[in-house]
C-alpha positions as CSV (number, residue, x, y, z in Angstrom):
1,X,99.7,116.6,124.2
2,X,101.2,113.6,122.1
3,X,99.9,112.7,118.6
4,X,98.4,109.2,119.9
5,X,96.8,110.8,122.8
6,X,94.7,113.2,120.8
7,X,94.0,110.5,118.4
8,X,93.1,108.3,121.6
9,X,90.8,111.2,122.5
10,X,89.0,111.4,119.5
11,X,87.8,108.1,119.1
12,X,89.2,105.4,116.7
13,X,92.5,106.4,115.0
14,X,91.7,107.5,111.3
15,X,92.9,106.7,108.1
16,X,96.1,108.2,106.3
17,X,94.7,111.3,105.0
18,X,91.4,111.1,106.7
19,X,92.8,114.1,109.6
20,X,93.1,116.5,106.9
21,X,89.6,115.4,104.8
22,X,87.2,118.3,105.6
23,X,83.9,115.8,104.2
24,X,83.7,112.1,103.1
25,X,84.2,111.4,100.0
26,X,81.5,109.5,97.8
27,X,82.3,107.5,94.8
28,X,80.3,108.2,91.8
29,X,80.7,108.9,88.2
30,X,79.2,111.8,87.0
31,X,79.7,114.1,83.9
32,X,80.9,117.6,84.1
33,X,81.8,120.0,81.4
34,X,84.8,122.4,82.4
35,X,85.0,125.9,80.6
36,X,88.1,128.3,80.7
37,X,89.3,130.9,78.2
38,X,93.2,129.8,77.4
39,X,95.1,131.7,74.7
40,X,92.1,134.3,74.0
41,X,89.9,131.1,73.1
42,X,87.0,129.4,74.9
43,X,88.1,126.2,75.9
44,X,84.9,123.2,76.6
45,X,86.5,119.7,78.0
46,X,83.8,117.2,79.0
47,X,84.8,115.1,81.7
48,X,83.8,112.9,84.8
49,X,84.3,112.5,88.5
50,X,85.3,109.6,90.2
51,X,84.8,110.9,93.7
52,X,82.9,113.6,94.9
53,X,82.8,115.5,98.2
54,X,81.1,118.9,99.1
55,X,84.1,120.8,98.9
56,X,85.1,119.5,95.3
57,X,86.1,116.2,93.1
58,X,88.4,114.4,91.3
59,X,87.6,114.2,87.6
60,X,89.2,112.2,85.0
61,X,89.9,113.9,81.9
62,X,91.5,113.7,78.6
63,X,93.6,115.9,79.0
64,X,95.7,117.6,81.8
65,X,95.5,121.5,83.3
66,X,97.8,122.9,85.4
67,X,97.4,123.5,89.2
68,X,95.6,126.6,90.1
69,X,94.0,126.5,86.6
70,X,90.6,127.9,87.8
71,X,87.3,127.2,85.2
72,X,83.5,127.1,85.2
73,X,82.2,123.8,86.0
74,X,78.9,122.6,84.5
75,X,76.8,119.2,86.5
76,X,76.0,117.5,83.4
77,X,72.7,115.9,85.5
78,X,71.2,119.0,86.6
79,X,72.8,121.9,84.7
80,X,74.0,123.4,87.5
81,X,77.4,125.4,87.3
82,X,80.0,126.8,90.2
83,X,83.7,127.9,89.5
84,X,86.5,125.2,90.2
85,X,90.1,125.1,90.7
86,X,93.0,122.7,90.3
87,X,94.7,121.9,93.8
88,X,97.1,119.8,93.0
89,X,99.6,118.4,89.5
90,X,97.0,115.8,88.0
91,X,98.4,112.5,88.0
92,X,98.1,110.0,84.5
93,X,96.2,106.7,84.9
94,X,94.7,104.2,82.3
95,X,91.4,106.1,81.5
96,X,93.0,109.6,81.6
97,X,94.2,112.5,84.0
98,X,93.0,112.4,87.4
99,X,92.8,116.0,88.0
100,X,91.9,117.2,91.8
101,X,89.4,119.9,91.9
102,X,87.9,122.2,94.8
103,X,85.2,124.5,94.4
104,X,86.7,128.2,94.8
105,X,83.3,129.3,96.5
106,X,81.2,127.1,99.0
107,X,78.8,124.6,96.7
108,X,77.5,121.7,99.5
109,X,74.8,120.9,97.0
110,X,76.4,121.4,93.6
111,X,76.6,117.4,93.4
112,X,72.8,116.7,94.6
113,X,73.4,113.9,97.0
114,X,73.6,113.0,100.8
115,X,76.8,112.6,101.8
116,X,77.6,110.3,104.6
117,X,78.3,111.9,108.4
118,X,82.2,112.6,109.1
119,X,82.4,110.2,111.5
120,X,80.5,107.3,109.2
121,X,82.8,104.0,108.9
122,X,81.8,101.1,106.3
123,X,81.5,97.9,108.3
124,X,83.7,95.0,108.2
125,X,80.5,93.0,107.7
């Protein structure tokens, strides 16, 4: 079966990127503090998300960590903690590094919001 025919099948074609999302993302800022032990020392970075999804975020930071840097990750709104990893190099923008982070065990609430269903598209309206 052709790439168009399954997409055909499935409903309206998606996005770039949108095939290989696993849950929709949901713009808000929100603190985090990340935790990791680097050189022997503790290491606290206070940070924020841009986006948010139940498998993750990406966080802006002021400074950069390498992929597969794993840390503790603290909600800054509710306290709560889960462990994180870096999936991918963080790219540089104006406010910071824009570092993309996925949980390393399943955390659906760790954010404390509804997410939209995966099939929910904003209307042109």
């Amino acid at each position: 079966m052709n790439q168009s025919k399954e997409k055909s099948e499935r409903g309206a074609a998606l996005m770039p990127g949108e095939e290989r999302r696993r849950s929709q993302r949901v713009i808000i800022r929100v603190p985090v503090t990340m935790e990791l032990t680097k050189g022997g020392q503790k290491l606290t970075v206070s940070a924020h998300t841009v986006a948010v999804n139940t498998h993750g975020a990406m966080v802006v930071c002021t400074r950069t960590f390498d992929e597969g840097t794993t840390f503790a990750m603290q909600n800054s709104r509710t306290n709560e903690r889960t462990t994180a990893r870096v999936t991918r190099a963080p790219r540089e923008s104006a406010e910071g590094y824009l570092i993309p982070l996925e949980f390393t065990v399943p955390s659906p609430m760790f954010w404390q919001i509804s997410f939209p269903p995966t099939n929910w598209k904003q209307s042109d309206a």
